[in-house]
N, C-alpha and C positions, 0 to 999 in steps of 0.2 A: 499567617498565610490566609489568604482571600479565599471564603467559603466558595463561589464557583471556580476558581482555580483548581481548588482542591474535588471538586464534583469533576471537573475536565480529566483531571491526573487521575483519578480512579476509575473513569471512562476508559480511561488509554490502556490503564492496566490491564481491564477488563476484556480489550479488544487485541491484546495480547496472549491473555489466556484463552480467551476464547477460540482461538487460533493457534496455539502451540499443543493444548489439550489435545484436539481430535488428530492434529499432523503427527502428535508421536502413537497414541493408544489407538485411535480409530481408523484412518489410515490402511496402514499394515494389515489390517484384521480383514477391513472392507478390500483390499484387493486381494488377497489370497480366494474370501470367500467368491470375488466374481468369474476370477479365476476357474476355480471350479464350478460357476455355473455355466460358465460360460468358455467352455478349453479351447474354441477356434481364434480368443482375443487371447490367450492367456500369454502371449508372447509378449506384450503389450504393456502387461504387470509394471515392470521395472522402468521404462521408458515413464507412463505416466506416472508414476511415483515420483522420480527424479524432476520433471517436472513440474508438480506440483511442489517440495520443497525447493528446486530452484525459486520460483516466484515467493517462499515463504521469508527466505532472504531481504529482500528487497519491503518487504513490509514490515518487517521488524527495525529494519532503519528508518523508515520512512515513521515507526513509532516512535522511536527513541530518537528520531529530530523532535518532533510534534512536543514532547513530555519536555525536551529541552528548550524548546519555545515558551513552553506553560510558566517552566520556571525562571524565563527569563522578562516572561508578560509579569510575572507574577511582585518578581524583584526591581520591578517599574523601568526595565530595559527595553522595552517593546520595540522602541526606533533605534535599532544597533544595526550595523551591517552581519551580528550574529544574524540573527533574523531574517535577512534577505538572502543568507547563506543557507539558513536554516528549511527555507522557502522551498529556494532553488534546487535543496537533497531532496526536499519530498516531492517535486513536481518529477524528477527526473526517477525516480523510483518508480512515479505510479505511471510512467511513461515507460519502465522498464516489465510491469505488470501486464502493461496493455501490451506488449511486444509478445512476452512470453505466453499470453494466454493465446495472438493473434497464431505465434508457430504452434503451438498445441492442437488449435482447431484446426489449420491445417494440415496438420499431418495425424490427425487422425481420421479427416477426409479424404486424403492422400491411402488410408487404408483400410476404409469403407468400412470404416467402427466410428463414426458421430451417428451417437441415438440424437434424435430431437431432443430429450432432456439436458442431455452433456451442451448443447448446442446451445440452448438457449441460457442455461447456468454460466458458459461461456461468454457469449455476449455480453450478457451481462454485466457479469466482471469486467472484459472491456473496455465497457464504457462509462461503469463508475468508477474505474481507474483513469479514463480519458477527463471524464468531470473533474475530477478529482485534481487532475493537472492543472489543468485551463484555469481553475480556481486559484492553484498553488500561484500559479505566474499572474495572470491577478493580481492577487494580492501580494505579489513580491514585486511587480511593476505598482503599487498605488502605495506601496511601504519607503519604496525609492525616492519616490515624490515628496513623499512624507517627510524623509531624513533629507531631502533637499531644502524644503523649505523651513525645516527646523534649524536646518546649519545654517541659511541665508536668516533668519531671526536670529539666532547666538549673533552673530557677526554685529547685526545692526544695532541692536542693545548694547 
């Protein structure tokens, strides 16, 4: 196994845990607590909760493509049509992030609970899910290319 492979894959892991940790333990904890700082949003609890694990969904595939791309870079399959499959899950995930986040923001301006914090943490995300796309299709429109002119070489050899 190729030493930055292996630095990539424990990257991914990493940004897995990093992200399942706080959705199950912190979470739960931190909306109870706003809850009760705050009783006029406490209706609110369960909706962004749900929400927020809806989009945790969509990230976790969009990891578990990424790690099977690693191991398919890894095992010198890079120019497969796996990989442009591979591509196309993640772009359409971080497409499905930027969605989810865009109904969140509005509908918690729809009920005049977006602090500027939430708001901008929102954005955010957004549009390093929107980047994040644009890049995926990118790269799965110049990987296309790629396996095109690899197949027109096999042929001519």
């Amino acid at each position: 196994m190729k030493r930055e492979t292996l630095f990539l894959k424990a990257v991914v892991l990493l940004m897995g845990i990093s992200v399942l940790a706080p959705a199950v333990f912190w979470l739960p904890r931190l909306a109870v607590d706003m809850a009760e700082m705050y009783p006029e949003f406490a209706y609110l609890r369960y909706p962004i909760l749900i929400g927020l694990y809806i989009t945790v969904i969509p990230y976790f595939i969009a990891l578990q493509q990424t790690f099977k791309l690693l191991i398919h870079i890894d095992g010198n399959n890079a120019f497969t049509e796996f990989s442009v499959n591979a591509l196309n899950n993640i772009r359409h995930c971080a497409v499905a992030i930027s969605i989810s986040y865009i109904v969140g923001v509005v509908f918690l301006f729809s009920q005049n609970a977006l602090h500027p914090g939430v708001a901008i943490i929102g954005f955010t995300i957004i549009l390093a899910s929107a980047a994040i796309a644009v890049f995926a299709a990118v790269l799965q429109k110049l990987l296309k290319n790629a396996i095109a002119i690899k197949t027109e070489n096999d042929l001519t050899v």
